[in-house]
C-alpha positions as CSV (number, residue, x, y, z in Angstrom):
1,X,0.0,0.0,0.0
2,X,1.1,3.4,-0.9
3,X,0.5,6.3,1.5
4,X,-1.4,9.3,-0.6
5,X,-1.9,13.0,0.7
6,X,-4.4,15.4,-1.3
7,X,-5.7,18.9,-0.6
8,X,-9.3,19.4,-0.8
9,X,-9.3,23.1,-0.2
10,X,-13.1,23.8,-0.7
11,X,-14.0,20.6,1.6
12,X,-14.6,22.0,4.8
13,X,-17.8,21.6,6.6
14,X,-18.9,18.0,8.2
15,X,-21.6,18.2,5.2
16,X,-18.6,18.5,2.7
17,X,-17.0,15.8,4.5
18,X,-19.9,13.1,4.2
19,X,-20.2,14.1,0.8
20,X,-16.4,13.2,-0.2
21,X,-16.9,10.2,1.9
22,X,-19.5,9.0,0.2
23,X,-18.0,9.4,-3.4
24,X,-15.4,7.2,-2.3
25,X,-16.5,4.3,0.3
26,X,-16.6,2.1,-2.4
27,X,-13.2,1.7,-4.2
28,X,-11.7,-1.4,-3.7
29,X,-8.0,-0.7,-2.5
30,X,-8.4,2.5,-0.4
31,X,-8.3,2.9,2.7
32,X,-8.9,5.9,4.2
33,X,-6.8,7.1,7.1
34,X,-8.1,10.6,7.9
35,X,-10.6,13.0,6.4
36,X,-10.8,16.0,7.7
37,X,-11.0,19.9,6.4
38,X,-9.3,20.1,3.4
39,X,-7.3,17.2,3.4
40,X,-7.2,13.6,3.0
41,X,-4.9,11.3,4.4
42,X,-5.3,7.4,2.6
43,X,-3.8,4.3,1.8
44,X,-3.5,2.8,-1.7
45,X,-2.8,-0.3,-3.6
46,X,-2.0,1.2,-6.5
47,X,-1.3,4.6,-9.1
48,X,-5.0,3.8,-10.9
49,X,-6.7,3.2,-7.5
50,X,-5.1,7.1,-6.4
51,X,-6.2,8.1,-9.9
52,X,-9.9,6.8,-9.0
53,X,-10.3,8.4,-6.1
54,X,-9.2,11.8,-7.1
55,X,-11.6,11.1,-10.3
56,X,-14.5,10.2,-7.7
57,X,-13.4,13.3,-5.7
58,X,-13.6,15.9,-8.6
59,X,-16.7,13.9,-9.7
60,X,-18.4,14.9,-6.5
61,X,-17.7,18.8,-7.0
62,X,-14.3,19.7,-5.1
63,X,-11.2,20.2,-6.8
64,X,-7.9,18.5,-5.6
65,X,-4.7,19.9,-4.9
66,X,-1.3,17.7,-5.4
67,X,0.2,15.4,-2.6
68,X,0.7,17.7,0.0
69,X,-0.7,20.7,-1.8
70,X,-2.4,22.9,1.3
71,X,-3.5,26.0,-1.1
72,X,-5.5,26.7,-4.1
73,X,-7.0,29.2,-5.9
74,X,-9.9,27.8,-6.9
75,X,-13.5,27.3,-5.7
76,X,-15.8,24.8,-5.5
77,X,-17.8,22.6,-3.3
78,X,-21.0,22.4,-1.8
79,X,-20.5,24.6,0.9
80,X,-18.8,27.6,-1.4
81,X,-21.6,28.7,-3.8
């Protein structure tokens, strides 16, 4: 498993949260370590599992930063409109 790091800038509320959550509780090969505001801490089995999950995470509305990105300067969400 390969530890993975991604920004979510615009996912900060519990609601934003859940919603992120959601879009990816079912890929097979992640395991999520920590999801908090803005960020994502998870464990992967593989390059097209991490390419998944930031596909299911953009799917869902919120843009993602690089590994260990903190900043952006974009919007988007639920909670930003």
């Amino acid at each position: 498993m390969k530890n993975v790091e991604l920004s979510i800038p615009d996912m900060q509320s519990a609601h934003c949260q859940s919603r992120v959550g959601t879009a990816i509780k079912a890929i097979d090969g992640l395991k999520v370590e920590k999801l908090a505001a803005g960020e994502l801490v998870a464990s992967v089995e593989s390059d097209e599992v991490k390419e998944e999950l930031i596909e299911a995470i953009e799917k869902a509305g919120y843009k993602v930063g690089s590994d260990n990105s903190k900043t952006s300067t974009t919007s988007g969400g639920c909670c930003s409109r």
